[in-house]
C-alpha positions in Angstrom: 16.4 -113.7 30.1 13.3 -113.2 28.2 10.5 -115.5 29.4 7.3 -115.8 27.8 4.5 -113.1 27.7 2.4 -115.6 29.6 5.1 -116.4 32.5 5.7 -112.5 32.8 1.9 -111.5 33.1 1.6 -115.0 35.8 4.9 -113.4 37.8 3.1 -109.8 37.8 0.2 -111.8 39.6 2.1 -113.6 42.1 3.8 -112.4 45.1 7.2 -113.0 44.9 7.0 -114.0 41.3 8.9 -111.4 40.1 11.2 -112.6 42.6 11.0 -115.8 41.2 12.0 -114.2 37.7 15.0 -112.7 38.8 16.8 -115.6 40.6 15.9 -117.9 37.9 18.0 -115.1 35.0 21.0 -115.4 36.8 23.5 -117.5 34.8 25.1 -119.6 38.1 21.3 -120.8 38.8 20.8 -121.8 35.1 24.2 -123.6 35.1 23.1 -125.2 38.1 20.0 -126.3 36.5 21.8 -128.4 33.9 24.4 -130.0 36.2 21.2 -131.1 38.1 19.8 -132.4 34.7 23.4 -134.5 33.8 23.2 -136.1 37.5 20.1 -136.9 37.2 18.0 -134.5 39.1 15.1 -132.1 38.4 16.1 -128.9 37.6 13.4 -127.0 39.4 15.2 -128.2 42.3 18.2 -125.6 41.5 15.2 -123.0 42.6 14.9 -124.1 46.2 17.4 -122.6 48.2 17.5 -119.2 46.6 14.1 -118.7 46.6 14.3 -119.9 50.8 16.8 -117.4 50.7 14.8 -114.6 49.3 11.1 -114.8 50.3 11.5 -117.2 53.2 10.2 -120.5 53.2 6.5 -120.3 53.9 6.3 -118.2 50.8 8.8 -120.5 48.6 6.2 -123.7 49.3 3.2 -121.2 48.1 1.3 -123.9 45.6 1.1 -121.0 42.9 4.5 -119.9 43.2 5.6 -123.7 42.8 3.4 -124.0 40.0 5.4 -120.8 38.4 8.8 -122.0 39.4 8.2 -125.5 37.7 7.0 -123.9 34.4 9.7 -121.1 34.7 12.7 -124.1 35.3 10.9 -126.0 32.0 11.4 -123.1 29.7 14.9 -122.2 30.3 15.5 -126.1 30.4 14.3 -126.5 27.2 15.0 -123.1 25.2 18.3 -122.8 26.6 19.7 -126.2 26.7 17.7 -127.7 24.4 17.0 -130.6 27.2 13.3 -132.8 26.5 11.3 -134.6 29.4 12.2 -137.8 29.9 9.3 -138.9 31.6 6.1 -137.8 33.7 6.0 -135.8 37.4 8.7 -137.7 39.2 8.8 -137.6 43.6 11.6 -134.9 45.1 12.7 -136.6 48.5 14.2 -134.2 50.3 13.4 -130.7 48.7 12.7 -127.9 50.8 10.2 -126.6 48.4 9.3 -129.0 46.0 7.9 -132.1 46.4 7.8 -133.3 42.8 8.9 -132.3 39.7 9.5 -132.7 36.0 12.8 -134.8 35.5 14.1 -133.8 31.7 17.7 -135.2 29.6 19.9 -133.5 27.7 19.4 -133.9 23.9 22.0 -133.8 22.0 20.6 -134.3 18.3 19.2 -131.3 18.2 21.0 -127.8 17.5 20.9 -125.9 20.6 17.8 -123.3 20.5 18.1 -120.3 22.2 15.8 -117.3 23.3 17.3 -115.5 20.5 16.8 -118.8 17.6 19.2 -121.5 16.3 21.9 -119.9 14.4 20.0 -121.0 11.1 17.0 -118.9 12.2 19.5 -115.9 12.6 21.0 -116.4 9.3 17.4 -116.5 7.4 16.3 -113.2 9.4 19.4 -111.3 8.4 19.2 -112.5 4.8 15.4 -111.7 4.7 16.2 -108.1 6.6 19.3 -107.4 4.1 16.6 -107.7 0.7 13.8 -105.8 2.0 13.5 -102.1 1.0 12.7 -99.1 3.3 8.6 -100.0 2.1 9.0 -104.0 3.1 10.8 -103.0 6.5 8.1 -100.6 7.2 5.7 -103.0 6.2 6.9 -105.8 8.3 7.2 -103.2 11.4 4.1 -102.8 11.4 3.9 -107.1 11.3 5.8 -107.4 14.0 3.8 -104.5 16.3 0.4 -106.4 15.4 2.3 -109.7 16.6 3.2 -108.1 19.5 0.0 -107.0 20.3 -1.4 -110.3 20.0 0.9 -112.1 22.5 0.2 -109.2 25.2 
């Protein structure tokens, strides 16, 4: 999974974030996410256990990793199953780790974006890449390393 520069450089911070990171990637806990989602629940939630399992609990309840794990659960919610928020900061009875979170619904009018772009996006990158010569490719390298640069 490819999060965003500014979760990666927040997960370098944190202890355990990079934990964090790596349970969240894993298909079975994103799956999970979105059954929690279609029955209702917050998908941060999906988090709880494995992180219990990895760092222990007095390190899962750490405020900052919490804060991380909430904004880590919205952007794979949202970029990978194109879900919205439904409304504000809901309670969590019953979480080991969480005590409230974000509830979000699955929207289905949308064409499902993805880390990698809807499929349009992917068609108007190939057809742009396919008409550039060796000059406009080198020129939009160097685009795309100044870009780069910026979001570090």
């Amino acid at each position: 999974m490819q999060f965003t520069p500014r979760i990666r450089s927040r997960a370098a911070t944190l202890p355990h974030g990079n934990t964090l990171l790596k349970i969240a990637s894993q298909g079975a806990i994103q799956q999970n996410m979105l059954q929690r989602i279609r029955s209702g629940e917050k998908p941060v939630t999906a988090l709880s256990q494995p992180l219990v399992d990895a760092v222990g609990m007095d390190s899962a309840r750490d405020d900052n990793l919490r804060r991380l794990a909430g904004e880590v659960a919205a952007f794979i919610v949202e970029t990978e199953f194109s879900c919205v928020r439904s409304s504000a900061s809901r309670v969590i009875p019953g979480d080991p780790v969480f005590t409230s979170g974000q509830p979000y619904r699955k929207d289905s009018g949308h064409p499902a974006i993805t880390s990698e772009g809807t499929d349009d996006e992917k068609q108007i990158v190939e057809v742009l890449l396919a008409a550039l010569d060796d000059a406009g490719l080198a020129r939009l390298e160097g685009l795309l390393s100044k870009e780069r640069q910026r979001r570090a």
